[in-house]
C-alpha positions in Angstrom: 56.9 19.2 -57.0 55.2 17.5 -54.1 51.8 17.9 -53.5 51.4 17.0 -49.8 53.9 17.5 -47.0 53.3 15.9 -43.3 55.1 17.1 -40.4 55.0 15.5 -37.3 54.6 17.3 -34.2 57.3 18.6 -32.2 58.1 18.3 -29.3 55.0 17.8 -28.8 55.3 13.9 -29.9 58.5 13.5 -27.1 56.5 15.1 -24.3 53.6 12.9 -25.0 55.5 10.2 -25.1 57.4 10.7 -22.0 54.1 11.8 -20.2 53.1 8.6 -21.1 56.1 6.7 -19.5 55.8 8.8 -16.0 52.3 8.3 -16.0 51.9 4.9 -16.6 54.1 4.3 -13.4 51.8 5.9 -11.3 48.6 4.0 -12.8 50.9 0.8 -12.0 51.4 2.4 -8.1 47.7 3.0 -7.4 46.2 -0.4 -9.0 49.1 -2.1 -6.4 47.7 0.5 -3.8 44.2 -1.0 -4.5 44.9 -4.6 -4.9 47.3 -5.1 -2.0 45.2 -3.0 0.8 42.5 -4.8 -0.5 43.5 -7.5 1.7 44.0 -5.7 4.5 40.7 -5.2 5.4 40.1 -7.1 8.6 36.8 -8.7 6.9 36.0 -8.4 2.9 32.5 -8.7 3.4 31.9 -5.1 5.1 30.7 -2.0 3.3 34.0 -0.9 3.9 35.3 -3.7 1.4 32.6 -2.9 -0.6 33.6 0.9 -1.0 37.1 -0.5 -1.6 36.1 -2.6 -4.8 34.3 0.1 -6.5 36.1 2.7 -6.1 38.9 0.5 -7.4 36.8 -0.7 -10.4 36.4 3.2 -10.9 39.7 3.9 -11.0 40.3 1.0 -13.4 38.4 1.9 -15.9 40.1 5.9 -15.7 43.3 3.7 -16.6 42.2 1.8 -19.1 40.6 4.5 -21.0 44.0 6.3 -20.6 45.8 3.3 -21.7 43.7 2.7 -25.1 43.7 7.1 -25.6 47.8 7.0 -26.0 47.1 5.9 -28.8 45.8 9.2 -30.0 49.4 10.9 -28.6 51.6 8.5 -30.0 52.7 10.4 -33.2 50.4 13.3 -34.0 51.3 15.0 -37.5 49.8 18.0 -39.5 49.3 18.1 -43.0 49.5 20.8 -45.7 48.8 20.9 -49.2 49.8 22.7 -52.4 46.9 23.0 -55.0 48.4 24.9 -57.0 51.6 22.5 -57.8 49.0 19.7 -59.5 50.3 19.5 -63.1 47.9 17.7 -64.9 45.0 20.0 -66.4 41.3 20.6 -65.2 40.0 18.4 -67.9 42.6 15.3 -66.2 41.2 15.8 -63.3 38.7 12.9 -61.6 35.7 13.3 -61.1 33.5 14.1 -57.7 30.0 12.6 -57.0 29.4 14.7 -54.2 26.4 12.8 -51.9 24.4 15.5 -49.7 21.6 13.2 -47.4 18.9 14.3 -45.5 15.8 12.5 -43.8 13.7 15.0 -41.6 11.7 18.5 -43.3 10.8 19.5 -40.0 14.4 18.8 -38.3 16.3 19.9 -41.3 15.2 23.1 -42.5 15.0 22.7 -46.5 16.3 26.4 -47.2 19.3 25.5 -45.1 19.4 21.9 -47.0 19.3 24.2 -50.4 22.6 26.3 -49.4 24.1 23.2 -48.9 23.5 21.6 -52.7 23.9 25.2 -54.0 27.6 25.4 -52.2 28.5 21.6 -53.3 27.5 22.8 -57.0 29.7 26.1 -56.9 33.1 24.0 -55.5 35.8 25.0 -57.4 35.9 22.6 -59.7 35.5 21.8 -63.8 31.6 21.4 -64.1 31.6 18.6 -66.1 33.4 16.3 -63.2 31.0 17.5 -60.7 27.7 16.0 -59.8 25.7 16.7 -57.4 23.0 14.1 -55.5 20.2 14.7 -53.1 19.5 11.7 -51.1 15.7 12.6 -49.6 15.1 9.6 -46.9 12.0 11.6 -46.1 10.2 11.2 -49.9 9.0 14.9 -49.2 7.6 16.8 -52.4 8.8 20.3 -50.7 12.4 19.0 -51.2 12.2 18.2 -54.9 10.3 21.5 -55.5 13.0 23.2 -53.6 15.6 21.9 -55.8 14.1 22.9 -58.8 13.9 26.5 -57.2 17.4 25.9 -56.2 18.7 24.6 -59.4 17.4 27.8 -61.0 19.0 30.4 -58.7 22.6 28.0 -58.9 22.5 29.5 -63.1 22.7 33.2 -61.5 24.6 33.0 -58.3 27.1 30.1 -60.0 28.2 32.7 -62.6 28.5 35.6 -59.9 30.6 33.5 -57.7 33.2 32.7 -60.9 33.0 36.1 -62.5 33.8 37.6 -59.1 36.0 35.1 -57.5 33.8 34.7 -54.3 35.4 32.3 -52.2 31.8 32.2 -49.6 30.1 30.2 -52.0 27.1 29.6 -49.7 24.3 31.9 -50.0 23.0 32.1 -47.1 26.5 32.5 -45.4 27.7 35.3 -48.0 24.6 37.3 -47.1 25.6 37.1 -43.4 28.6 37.9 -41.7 31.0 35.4 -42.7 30.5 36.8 -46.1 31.5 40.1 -44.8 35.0 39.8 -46.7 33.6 38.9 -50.0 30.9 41.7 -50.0 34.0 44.2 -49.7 33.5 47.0 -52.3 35.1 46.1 -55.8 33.3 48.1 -58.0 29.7 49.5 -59.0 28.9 46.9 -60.9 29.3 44.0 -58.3 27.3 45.8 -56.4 24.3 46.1 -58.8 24.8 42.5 -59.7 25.3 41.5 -55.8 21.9 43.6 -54.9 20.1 41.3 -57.1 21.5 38.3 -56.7 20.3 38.7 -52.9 16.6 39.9 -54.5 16.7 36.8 -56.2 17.6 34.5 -53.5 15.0 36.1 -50.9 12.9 35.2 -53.8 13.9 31.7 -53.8 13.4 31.3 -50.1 10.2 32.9 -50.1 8.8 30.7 -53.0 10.1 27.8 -50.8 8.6 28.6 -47.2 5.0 29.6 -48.7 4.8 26.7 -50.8 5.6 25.0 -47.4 3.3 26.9 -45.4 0.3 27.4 -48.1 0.2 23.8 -48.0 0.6 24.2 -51.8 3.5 21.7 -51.6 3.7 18.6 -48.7 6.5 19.3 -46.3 5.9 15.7 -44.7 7.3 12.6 -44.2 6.3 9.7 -46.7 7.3 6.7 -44.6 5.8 4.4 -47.4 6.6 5.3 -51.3 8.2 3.9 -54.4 11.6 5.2 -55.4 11.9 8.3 -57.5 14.5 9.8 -59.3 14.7 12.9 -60.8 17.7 14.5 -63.0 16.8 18.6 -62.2 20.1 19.9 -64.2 21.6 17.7 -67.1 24.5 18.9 -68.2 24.1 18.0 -71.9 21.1 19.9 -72.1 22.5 23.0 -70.7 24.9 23.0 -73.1 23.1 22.8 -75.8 21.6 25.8 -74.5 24.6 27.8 -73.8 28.4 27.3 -74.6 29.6 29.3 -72.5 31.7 27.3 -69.7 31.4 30.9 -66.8 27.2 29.8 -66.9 27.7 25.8 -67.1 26.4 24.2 -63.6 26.9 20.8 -62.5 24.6 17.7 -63.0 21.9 17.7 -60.3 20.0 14.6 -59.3 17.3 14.0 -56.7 16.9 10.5 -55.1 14.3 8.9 -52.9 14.7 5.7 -52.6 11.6 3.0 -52.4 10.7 2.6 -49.1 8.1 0.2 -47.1 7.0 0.0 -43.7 7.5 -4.0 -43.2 11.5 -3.8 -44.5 14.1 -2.3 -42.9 15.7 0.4 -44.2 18.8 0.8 -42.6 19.0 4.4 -41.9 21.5 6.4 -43.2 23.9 3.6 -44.2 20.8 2.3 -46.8 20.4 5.9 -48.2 24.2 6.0 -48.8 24.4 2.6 -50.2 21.2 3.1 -52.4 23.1 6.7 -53.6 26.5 4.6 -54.5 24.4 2.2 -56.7 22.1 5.1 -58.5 25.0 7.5 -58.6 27.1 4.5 -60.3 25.1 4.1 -63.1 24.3 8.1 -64.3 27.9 9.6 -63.1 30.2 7.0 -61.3 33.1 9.2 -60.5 35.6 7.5 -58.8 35.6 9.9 -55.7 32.8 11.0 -53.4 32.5 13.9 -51.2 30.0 13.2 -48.3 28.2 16.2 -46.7 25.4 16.2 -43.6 22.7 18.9 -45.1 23.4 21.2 -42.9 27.6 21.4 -43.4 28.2 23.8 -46.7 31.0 24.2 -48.8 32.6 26.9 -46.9 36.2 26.7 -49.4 35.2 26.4 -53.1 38.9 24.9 -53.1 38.6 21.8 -51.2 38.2 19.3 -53.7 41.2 20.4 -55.0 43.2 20.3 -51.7 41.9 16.6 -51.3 43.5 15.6 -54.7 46.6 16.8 -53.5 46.2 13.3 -51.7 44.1 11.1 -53.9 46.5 12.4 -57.0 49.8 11.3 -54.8 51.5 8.0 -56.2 52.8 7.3 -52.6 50.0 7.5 -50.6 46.6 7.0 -53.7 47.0 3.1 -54.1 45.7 2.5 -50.1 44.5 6.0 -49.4 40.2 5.6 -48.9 39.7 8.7 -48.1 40.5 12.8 -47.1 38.9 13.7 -43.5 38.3 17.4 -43.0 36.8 18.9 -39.8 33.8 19.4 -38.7 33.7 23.0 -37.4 30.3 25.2 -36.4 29.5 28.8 -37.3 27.1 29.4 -34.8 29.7 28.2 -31.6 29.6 31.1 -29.1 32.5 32.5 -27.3 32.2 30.8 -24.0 30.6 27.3 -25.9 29.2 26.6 -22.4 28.3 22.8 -23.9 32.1 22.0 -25.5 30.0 21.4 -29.3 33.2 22.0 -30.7 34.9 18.6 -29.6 37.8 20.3 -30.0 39.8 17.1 -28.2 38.7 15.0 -31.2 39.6 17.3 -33.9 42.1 19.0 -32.8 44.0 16.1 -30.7 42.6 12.7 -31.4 42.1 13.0 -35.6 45.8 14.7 -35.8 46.8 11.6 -33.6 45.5 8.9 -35.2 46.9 10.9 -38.7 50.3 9.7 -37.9 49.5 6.0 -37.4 46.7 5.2 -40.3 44.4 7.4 -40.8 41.9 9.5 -38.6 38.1 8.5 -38.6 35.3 8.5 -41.0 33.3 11.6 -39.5 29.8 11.4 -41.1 30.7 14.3 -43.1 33.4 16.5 -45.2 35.1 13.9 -46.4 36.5 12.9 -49.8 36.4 8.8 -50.6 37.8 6.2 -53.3 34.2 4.8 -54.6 36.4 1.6 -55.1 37.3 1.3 -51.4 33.5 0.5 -50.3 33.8 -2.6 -52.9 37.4 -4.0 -52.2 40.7 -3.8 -50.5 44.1 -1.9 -51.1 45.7 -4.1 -54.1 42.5 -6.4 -55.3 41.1 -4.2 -58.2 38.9 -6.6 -59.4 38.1 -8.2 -56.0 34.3 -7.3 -56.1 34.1 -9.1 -59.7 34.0 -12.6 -58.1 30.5 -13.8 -58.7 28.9 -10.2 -58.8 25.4 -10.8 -58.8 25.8 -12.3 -55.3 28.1 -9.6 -54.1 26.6 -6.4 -55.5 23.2 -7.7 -57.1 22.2 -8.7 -60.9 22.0 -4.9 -62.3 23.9 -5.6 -65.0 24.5 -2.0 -65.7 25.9 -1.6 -62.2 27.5 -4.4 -62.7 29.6 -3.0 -65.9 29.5 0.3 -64.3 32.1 -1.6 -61.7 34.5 -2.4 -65.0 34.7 0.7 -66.3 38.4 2.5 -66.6 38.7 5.1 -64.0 35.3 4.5 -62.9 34.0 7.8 -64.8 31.3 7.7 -66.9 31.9 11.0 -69.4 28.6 12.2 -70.8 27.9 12.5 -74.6 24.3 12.7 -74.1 20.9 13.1 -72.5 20.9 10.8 -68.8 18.0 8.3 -70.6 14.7 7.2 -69.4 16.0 3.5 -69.1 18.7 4.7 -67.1 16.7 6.6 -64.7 14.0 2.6 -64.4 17.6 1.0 -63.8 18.0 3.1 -60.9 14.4 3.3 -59.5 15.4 -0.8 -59.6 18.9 0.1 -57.5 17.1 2.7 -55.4 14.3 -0.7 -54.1 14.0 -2.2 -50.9 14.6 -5.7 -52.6 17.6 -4.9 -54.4 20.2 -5.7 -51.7 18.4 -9.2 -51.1 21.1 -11.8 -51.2 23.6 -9.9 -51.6 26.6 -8.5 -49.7 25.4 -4.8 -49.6 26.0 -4.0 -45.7 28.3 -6.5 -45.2 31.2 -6.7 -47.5 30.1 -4.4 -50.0 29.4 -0.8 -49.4 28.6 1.2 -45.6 28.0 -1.2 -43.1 24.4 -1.6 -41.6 26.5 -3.0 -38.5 26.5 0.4 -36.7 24.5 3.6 -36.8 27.7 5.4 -37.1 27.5 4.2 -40.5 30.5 6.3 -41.4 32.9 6.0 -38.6 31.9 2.0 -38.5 32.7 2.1 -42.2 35.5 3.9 -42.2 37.0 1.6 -39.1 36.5 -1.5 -41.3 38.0 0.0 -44.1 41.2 0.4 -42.0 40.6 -3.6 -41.0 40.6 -4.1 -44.9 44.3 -2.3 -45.2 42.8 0.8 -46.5 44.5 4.5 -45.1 43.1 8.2 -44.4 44.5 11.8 -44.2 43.3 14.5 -42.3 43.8 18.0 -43.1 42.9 20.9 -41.2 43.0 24.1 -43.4 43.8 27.9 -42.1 40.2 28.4 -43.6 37.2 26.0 -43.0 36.3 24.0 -45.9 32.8 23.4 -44.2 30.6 24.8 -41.9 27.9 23.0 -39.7 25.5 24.3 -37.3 26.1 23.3 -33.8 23.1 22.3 -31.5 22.7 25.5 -28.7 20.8 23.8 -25.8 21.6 21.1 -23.6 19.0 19.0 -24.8 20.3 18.7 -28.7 23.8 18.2 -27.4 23.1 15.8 -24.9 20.9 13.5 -27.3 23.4 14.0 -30.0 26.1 13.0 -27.6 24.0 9.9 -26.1 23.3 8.3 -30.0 27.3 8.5 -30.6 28.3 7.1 -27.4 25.7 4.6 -27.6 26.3 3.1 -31.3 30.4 3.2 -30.6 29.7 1.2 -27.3 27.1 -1.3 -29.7 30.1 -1.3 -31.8 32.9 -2.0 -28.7 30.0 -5.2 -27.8 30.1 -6.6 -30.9 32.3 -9.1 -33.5 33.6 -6.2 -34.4 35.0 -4.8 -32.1 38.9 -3.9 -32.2 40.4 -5.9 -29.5 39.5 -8.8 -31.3 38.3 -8.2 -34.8 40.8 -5.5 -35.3 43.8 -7.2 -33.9 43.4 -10.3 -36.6 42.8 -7.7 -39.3 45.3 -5.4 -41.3 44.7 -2.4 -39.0 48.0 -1.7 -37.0 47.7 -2.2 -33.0 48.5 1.3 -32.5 45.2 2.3 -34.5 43.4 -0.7 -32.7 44.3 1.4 -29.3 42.8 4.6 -30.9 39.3 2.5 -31.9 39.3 1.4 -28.8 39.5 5.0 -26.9 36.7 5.7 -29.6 34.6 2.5 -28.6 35.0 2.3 -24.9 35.2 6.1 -24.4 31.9 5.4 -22.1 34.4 4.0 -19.4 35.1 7.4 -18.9 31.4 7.9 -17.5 31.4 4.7 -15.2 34.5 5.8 -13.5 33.1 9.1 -12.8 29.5 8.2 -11.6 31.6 5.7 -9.3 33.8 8.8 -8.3 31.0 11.2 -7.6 28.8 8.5 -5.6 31.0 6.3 -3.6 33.4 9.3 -1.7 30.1 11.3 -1.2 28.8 8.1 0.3 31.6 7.1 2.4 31.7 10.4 3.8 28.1 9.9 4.9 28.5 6.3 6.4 32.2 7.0 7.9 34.1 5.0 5.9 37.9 5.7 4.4 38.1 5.1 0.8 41.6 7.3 0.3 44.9 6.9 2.4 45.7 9.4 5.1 47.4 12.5 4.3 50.8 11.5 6.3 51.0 8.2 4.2 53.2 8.6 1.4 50.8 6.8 -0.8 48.2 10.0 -0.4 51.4 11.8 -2.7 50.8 9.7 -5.5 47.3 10.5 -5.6 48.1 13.6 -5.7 50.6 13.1 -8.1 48.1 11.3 -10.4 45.7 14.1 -10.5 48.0 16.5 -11.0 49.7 14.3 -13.8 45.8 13.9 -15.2 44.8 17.6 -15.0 48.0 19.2 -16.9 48.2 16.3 -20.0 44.5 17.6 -20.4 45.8 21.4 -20.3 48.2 20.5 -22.8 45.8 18.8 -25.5 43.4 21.9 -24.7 45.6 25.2 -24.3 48.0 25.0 -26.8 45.2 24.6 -29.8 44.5 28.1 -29.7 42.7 27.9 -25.8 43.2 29.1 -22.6 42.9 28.1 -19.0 39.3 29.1 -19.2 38.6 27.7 -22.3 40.3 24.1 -20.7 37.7 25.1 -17.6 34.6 25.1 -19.6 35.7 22.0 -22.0 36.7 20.1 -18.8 33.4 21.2 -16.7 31.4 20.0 -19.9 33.1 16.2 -20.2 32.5 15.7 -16.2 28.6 17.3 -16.7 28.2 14.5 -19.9 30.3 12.0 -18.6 27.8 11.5 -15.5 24.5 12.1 -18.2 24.3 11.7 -21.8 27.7 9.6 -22.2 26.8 7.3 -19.2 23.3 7.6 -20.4 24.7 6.1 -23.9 27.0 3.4 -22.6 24.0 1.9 -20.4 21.5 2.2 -23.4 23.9 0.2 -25.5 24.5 -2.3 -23.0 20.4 -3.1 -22.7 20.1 -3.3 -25.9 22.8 -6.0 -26.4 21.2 -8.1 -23.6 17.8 -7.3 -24.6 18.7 -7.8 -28.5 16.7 -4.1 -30.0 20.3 -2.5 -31.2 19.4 -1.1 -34.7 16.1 -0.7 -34.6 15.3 2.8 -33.7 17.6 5.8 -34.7 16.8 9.7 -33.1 17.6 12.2 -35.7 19.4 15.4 -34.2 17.3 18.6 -34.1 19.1 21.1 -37.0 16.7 23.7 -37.2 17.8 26.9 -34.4 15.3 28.2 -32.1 16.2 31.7 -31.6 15.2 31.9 -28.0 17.4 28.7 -27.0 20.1 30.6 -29.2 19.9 34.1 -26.9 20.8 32.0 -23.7 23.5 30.5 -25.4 25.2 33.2 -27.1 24.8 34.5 -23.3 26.3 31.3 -21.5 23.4 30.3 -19.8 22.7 26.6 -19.8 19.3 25.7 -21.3 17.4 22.5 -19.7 14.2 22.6 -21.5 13.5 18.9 -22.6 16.5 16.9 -21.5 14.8 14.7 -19.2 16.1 12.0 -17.1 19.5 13.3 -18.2 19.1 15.7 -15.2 18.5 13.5 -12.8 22.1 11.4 -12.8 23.5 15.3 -12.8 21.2 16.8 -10.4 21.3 13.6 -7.6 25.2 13.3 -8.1 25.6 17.4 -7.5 23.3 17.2 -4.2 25.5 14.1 -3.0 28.9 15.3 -3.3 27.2 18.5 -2.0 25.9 16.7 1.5 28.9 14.6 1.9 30.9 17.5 1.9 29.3 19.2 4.6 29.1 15.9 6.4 32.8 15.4 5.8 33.5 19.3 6.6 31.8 19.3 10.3 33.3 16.1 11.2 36.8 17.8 10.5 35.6 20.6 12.4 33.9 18.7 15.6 37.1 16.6 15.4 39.8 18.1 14.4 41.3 14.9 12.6 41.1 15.9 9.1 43.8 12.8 7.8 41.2 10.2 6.9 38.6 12.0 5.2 40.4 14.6 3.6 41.3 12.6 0.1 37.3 12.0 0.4 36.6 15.7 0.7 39.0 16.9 -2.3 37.0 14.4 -4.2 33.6 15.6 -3.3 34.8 19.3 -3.0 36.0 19.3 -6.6 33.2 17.5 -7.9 30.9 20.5 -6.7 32.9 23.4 -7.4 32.7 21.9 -10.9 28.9 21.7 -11.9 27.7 23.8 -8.4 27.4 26.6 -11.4 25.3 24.5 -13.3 23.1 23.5 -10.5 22.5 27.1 -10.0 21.6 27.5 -13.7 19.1 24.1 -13.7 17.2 25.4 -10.1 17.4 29.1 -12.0 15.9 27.5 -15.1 12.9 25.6 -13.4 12.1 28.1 -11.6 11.8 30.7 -14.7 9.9 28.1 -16.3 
């Protein structure tokens, strides 16, 4: 019985594909237009010329951005699974380490951080291959009192969940609406155990928010701190307590690792690296499931949906990893700001599916531990002189030779283990080693995950994606244009570091064992802030023209006008079809298309110039800006209401605001000379350009002058 099945998309895959041939024709046609009128010009030194070149170098990079994203359309599949057909029994089954990080109290509300362990610990899945790890980057005592707290309302609202058969497994999301199904009537008893089970967890979040607020407990930061581990639930113990399997909960472990002010620390990509080695030694399941603390287990099945690749004998011997979606509870109807990305998980992940894999997303995903230590085929790669490659732990060391990876446990996690991995969790550990580089998430990128997970296709290595009817997590969303725009800005920026470097996959990728197709799809990823040049050329340099008289566009009787029309036209319905079909409308392709231009001339421009003075300048890696998770209810009204929110975004404005006011004056300009004159061939490709630049953001003009002046 097969557990898997992949279909590939048609006819959608034959109208991509012959998009792609018309279209490419027309690119050809305009970059001849450009290059051959070029020398026309009666003197190349003129503004005139000037105009010329960059508006060609705009439209160039347009092109080759659309050249590297066919990639994405080349052979999009989808995926389904069948659970249910997995024959070997729940005591066969491998185990999970599932790795939940967070770094910020005050940015990451710990309540919210809580619902995430407790939904990781109630997955679906036999307790005794389930561990659970807390990776603290912030060393703050609230957090470790919090998962005690936790721990003890997981032994009542575990059992409820199993005795039940609650599929919203998150407490704080069965208590809201999304839970609304589960909380259906069954009978009087469910609902004098469900009334308090919710006592019990307002209990829990009380106990944690005074201890916070009393000051009873520190809710800070500890930037400088020896490791500490703590083991808050061993599994041995509890069953020594009780034998019944309905009340067992999963190992829970809490991890801080040592930090110091004078060594760097490598972000994220450190705390995962320092969870691999501490997790390797107490649990080492061979497969990890990676969570943000703020995405919960939304489907207790999905561990059991990802086996349904990782247990396949075709795909499991190069398969890394399972990629699910990211997708947000709190996204409003109109999602004014696009926080969906629904081109990226919807489109560009399904694309990249049929070639070798989608991308490492940060989060909700399920990986080979072996993978991060070796490629497809060299089991024992990571052997060769293992003190240089992975340190001198020697327990680490064996815990790399064991069968399966799994370490089963007969007894009490011991107070030497716990010292051996205070010694894994230290800042001096990786010294001399390959941790970073070979051996575990890279430190080359602050996409630690994506980076990693584009390597690991270099190394050979494949992914799935699979996009279930029901969510398997749930993540908050940022609701202002602030949160968004700085999120945005950090992910452009460390994919354009990425695009600069050795690494990057027109070179790098090319030599490696990553297919050329899936080099074209990194690319799109990389140089995605191409997309922002060409349109801060486009929104200037018409606008401008306009202004100083100049003719940047053929005349409308010139048959060369038609394939600029052509081109947009071409350009405007491939983006309808990646948006509409997945469940959109023309209004929903309005607002996602109004948001790219509004980022593409701020926070994604803003990104790709960052990156690029940091190269010259040499600072890359050395400051990271952690995204804002915790919801102010004010800034949540005006987006639930469509309203764009400003408040804090900056200098992101002024790229927005100065660009709007351009294309706004040089349409006016351009609109009375047609008027005075009468002659509307020369400017009128000019005046489209400006004209639909402002009918585009002119709304969100209004909103930023409407804004300031409420404030």
């Amino acid at each position: 019985m097969e557990l898997n099945r992949c279909t590939v998309q048609q006819p959608t895959t034959t109208m991509y594909r012959l998009h792609m041939f018309l279209h490419s024709l027309i690119m050809l046609a305009l970059v001849y237009y450009r290059l051959s009128h070029l020398f026309y010009l009666e003197n190349v030194l003129t503004l005139q010329a000037f105009a010329w070149v960059l508006i060609t170098l705009g439209e160039v990079c347009f092109i080759v951005k659309w050249f590297f994203g066919q990639g994405t359309r080349w052979r999009p599949v989808v995926r389904d699974v069948f659970p249910d057909n997995i024959t070997c029994q729940d005591s066969q089954l491998p185990a999970i380490d599932v790795m939940v990080f967070t770094a910020n109290p005050k940015k990451e509300p710990i309540v919210d951080v809580m619902n995430t362990l407790i939904s990781a610990m109630a997955l679906d899945y036999p307790t005794d291959k389930l561990a659970v790890y807390l990776s603290d980057d912030a060393g703050c005592p609230l957090s470790l009192y919090a998962m005690e707290e936790a721990c003890s309302f997981a032994k009542l609202w575990i059992p409820f969940c199993r005795k039940y058969g609650i599929k919203t497994r998150c407490p704080k999301a069965f208590f809201s609406p999304l839970g609304e199904d589960d909380r259906v009537l069954k009978n009087d008893d469910f609902v004098a155990e469900m009334k308090e089970i919710k006592l019990k967890y307002e209990e829990f979040q009380q106990n944690v928010n005074h201890a916070g607020e009393s000051g009873k407990i520190k809710d800070n930061i500890v930037p400088d701190r020896a490791a500490f581990i703590k083991v808050i639930n061993d599994r041995i113990i509890e069953k020594e307590k009780s034998a019944n399997d309905l009340t067992e909960i999963p190992m829970l472990v809490y991890v801080s690792r040592e930090r110091r002010t004078h060594r760097r620390h490598h972000f994220k990509g450190g705390s995962a690296n320092a969870l691999l080695r501490v997790s390797g030694i107490i649990s080492n399941a061979p497969y990890l499931l990676v969570l943000d603390c703020d995405f919960f287990c939304h489907d207790p099945t999905s561990a059991r949906k990802a086996m349904c690749f990782h247990l396949d004998p075709k795909l499991s011997p190069s398969l890394a990893y399972v990629q699910f979606p990211q997708v947000f509870y709190n996204v409003s109807k109109s999602d004014i700001y696009d926080v969906k990305i629904r081109q990226a998980y919807k489109t560009i992940w399904h694309g990249m599916d049929g070639i070798q894999g989608p991308v490492l997303s940060g989060t909700g995903y399920f990986l080979k531990r072996n993978a991060l230590y070796t490629s497809p085929g060299l089991k024992d790669e990571f052997l060769g002189s293992p003190e240089k490659r992975v340190g001198s732990s020697r327990k680490f060391i064996a815990s790399l030779k064991e069968n399966n990876g799994y370490i089963k446990q007969e007894k009490v996690i011991s107070e030497d283990i716990i010292e051996e991995a205070k010694t894994l969790a230290s800042c001096a550990y990786e010294d001399g080693t390959q941790w970073g580089e070979e051996i575990g998430y890279s430190y080359h990128c602050h996409l630690e995950s994506t980076f990693s997970g584009y390597l690991l296709h270099c190394k050979g290595w494949t992914s799935t994606y699979l996009y279930p009817e029901r969510p398997s997590f749930l993540g908050c969303a940022p609701v202002d244009m602030q949160g968004f725009s700085s999120q945005l800005t950090k992910w452009v920026a460390a994919l354009t570091q990425a695009g600069l470097s050795r690494f990057n996959p027109l070179t790098y990728g090319m030599k490696s064992r990553i297919k050329t197709i899936q080099c074209l799809c990194y690319a799109y990823l990389m140089y995605f802030s191409l997309y922002s040049w060409g349109m801060v050329l486009h929104a200037s340099i018409p606008s401008i023209s306009l202004l100083l008289g100049i003719q940047v566009y053929p005349e409308v009787y010139d048959p060369w006008f038609a394939v600029y029309v052509i081109a947009f036209i071409s350009t405007i319905l491939e983006n309808m079809s990646e948006s509409i079909p997945e469940g959109g409308s023309v209004k929903v392709w309005w607002v996602e298309y109004r948001a790219l231009m509004m980022m593409g001339v701020s926070s994604i421009w803003l990104g790709g110039v960052k990156a690029i003075i940091e190269k010259i300048i040499g600072t890359q890696g050395e400051k990271l800006y952690l995204s804002d998770k915790a919801i102010d209810e004010e800034k949540l009204k005006k987006y639930e209401k469509g309203k764009f929110d400003f408040q804090g975004i900056g200098m992101l404005a002024v790229p927005l605001i100065t660009l709007s006011v351009l294309n706004l004056v040089g349409f006016m300009v351009g609109a009375n000379q047609v008027i005075i004159t009468r002659m509307f061939e020369d400017v009128l490709g000019q005046l489209l350009v400006s004209s639909f630049f402002v009918f585009v953001v002119v709304t969100v003009v209004i909103d930023v002058v409407s804004f300031l002046k409420d404030s």
